[in-house]
C-alpha positions in Angstrom: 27.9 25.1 -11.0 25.6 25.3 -13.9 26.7 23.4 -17.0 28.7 25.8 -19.2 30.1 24.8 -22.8 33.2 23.0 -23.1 35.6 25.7 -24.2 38.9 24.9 -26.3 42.4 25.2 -24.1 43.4 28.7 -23.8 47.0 28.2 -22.4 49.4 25.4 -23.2 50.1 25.0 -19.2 51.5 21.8 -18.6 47.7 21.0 -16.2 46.1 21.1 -19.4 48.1 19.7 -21.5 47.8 16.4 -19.3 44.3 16.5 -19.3 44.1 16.9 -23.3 46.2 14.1 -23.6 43.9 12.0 -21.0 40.8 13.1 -23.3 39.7 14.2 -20.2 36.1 16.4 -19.5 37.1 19.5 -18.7 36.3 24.1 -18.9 38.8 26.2 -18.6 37.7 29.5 -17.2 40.4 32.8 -16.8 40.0 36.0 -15.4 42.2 38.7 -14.7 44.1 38.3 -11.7 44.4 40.9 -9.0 48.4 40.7 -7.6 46.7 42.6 -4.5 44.1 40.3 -3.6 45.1 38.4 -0.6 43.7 34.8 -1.5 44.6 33.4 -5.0 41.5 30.7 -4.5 38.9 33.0 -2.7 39.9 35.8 -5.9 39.4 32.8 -8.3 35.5 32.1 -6.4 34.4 35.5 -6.7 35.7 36.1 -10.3 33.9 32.9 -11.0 30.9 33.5 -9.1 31.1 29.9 -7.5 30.8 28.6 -3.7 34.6 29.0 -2.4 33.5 25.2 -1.4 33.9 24.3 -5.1 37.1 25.8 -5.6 40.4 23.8 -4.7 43.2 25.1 -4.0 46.6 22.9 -3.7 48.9 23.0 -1.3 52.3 21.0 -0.5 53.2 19.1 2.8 55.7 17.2 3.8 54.8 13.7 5.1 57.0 12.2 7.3 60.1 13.3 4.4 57.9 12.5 1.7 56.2 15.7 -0.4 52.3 15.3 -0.6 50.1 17.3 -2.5 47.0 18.1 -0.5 43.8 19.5 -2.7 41.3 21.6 -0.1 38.5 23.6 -0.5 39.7 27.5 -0.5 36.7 28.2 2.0 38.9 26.0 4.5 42.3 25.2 5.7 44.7 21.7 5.6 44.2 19.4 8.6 48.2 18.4 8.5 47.1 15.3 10.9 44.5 14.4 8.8 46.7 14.4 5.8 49.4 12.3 7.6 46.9 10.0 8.5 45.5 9.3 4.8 48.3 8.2 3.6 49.6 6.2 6.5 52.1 8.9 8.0 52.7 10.0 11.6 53.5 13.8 10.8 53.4 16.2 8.5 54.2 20.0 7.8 53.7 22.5 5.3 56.4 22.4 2.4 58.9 25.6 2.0 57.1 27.2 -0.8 60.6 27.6 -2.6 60.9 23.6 -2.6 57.2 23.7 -3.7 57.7 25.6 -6.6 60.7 23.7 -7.8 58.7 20.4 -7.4 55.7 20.9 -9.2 56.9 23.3 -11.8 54.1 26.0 -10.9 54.6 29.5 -8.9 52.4 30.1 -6.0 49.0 30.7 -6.2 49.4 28.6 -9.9 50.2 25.4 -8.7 48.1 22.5 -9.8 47.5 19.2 -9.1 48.0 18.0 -12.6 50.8 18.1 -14.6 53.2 18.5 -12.7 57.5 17.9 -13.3 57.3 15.0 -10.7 53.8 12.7 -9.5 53.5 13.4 -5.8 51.5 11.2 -3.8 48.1 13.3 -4.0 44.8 13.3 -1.3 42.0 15.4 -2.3 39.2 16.3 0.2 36.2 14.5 0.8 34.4 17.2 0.2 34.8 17.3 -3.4 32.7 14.4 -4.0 29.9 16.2 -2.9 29.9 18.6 -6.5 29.7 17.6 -9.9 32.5 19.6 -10.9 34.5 21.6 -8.9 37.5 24.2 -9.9 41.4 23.8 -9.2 44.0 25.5 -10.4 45.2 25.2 -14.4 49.0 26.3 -13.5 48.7 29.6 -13.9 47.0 32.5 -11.3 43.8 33.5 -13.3 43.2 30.3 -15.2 40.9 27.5 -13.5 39.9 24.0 -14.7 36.6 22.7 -13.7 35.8 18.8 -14.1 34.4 16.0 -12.0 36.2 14.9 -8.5 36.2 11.9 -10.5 38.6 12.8 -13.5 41.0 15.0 -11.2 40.9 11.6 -8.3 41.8 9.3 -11.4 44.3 11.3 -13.3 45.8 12.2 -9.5 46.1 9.0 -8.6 44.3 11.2 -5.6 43.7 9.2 -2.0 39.8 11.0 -1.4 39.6 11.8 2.5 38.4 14.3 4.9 41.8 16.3 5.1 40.2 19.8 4.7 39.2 21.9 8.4 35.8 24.1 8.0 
């Protein structure tokens, strides 16, 4: 993604509120969201004319009773074995998207990775590292953050591993 100016927060979501407080690098980017569109993170590639391999979407699981927050590249799908396996668990399943909700404090197709009510256990692709910045949800459908695998892996607390399927 070419280098764009840093723009000032345009939505108090709790995602970037966190990274304000961090002092975190970070873009915001919003477009208009389409409620007909079938794929929140494939819409939020195209409206951002980026690779749907540098968009993230996030995604709940449920790790052996334990919620997980897995971070994939919208261009693929979650490996649940994979996932298991990166944080040391034997199986794992997609979360009801009700519970998912109600954890992180986001609706579908706005949930983030940061700032959310309660700090899951996180493990973003491996793939990510292989961008300088790449684009995740900002809690809401039609607003992104971009920054560095780097800042989103530290403010995570995110386990980086191959967990995404091509």
């Amino acid at each position: 993604m070419a280098k764009k100016p840093k723009s000032k927060p345009t939505s108090g979501t709790p995602a970037i509120v966190a990274l304000t407080a961090a002092g975190a690098d970070f873009t915001t980017h919003s477009y208009d969201h389409d409620p007909a569109h079938p794929s929140y993170g494939e819409e939020a590639a195209q409206a951002l004319g980026v690779s749907p391999d540098q968009v993230f979407k996030t995604l709940l699981a449920d790790v052996d009773g334990t919620l997980t927050v897995a971070v994939v590249p919208v261009s693929g799908s979650l490996d649940l074995k994979a996932l298991a396996a990166a944080v040391g668990g034997k199986r794992a399943a997609m979360a009801d998207p009700a519970l998912a909700e109600r954890t992180t404090g986001y609706v579908l197709g706005g949930i983030s990775p940061l700032g959310q009510r309660r700090r899951l256990r996180t493990v973003l692709d491996a793939s990510a590292s292989a961008h300088a910045t790449i684009c995740v949800s900002a809690g809401r459908r039609g607003l992104e953050v971009e920054l560095s695998p780097a800042t989103l892996t530290t403010l995570t607390e995110a386990v980086l591993a191959p967990v995404a399927r091509r």
